[in-house]
C-alpha positions as CSV (number, residue, x, y, z in Angstrom):
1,X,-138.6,-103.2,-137.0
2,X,-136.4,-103.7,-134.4
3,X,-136.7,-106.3,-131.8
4,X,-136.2,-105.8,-128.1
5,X,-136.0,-108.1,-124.7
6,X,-138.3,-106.8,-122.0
7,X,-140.2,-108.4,-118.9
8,X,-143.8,-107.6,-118.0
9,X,-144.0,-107.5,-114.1
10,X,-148.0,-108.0,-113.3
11,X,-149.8,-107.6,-110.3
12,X,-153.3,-109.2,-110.4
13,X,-155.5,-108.1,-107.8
14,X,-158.7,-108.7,-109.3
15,X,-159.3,-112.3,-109.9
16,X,-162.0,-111.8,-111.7
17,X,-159.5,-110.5,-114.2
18,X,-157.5,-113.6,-114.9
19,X,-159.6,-114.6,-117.8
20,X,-158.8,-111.9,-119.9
21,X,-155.7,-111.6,-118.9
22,X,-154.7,-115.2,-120.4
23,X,-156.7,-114.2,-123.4
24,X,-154.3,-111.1,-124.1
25,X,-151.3,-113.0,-122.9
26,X,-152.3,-115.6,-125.3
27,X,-152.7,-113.5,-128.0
28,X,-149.5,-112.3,-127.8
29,X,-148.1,-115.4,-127.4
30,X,-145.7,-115.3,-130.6
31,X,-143.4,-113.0,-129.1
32,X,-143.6,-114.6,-125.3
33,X,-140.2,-116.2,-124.5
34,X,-141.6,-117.5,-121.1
35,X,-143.9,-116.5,-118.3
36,X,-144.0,-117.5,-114.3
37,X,-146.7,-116.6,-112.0
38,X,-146.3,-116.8,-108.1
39,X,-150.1,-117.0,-106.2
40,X,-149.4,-115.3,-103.5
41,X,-152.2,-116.5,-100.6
42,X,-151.3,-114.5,-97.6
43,X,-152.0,-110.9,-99.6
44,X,-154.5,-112.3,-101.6
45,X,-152.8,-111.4,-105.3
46,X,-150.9,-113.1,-107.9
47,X,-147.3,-111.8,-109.6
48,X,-146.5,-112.3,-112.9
49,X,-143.7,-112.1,-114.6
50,X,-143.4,-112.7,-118.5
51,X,-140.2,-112.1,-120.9
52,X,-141.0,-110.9,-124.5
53,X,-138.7,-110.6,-127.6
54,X,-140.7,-107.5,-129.8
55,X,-140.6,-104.8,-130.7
56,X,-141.7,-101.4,-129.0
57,X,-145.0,-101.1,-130.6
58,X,-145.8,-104.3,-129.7
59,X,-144.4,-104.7,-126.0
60,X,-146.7,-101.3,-125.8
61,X,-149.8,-102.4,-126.8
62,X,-149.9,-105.9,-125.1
63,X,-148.9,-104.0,-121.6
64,X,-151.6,-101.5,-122.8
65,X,-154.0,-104.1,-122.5
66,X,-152.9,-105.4,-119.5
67,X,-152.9,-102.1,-117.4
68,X,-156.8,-101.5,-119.2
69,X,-157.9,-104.6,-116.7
70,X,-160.0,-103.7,-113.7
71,X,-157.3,-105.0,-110.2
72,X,-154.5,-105.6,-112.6
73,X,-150.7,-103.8,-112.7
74,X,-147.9,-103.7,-114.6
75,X,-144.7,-102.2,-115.7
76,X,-142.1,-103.1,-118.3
77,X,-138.6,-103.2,-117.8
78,X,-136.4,-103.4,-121.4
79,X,-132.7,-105.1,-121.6
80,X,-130.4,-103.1,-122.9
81,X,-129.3,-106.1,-126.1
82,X,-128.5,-105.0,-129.4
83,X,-130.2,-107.2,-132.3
84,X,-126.4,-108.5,-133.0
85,X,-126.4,-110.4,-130.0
């Protein structure tokens, strides 16, 4: 199947979330090329942002998880690589 380069943008509003959110991210954590996350005090939320090398199904279900988690966002941006690169 073929592979693909995306980045997870996450908002986490809910701390109470966080938990289970490093559970799934940790889950997935084969196809995680890195991750950053930014606290961000004044607004009271957190950012995330974590590049992936997987494929579609994959890259689906782990941001399925993620948008399933009560104060949590996210959305998925893909690269446009070929596999021969």
């Amino acid at each position: 199947m073929d592979s693909r380069v995306a980045l997870i943008g996450i908002v986490v509003e809910n701390y109470d979330s966080v938990q289970e959110l490093n559970s799934i991210l940790h889950e997935y954590s084969e196809v995680i090329i890195g991750r950053m996350g930014i606290p961000y005090k004044k607004r009271n939320v957190s950012v995330i942002s974590v590049a992936v090398d997987a494929s579609n199904d994959v890259i689906n279900a782990l941001c399925g998880k993620i948008g399933r988690l009560d104060g949590v966002s996210s959305k998925t941006v893909y690269a446009k690589l070929s596999d021969e690169e």
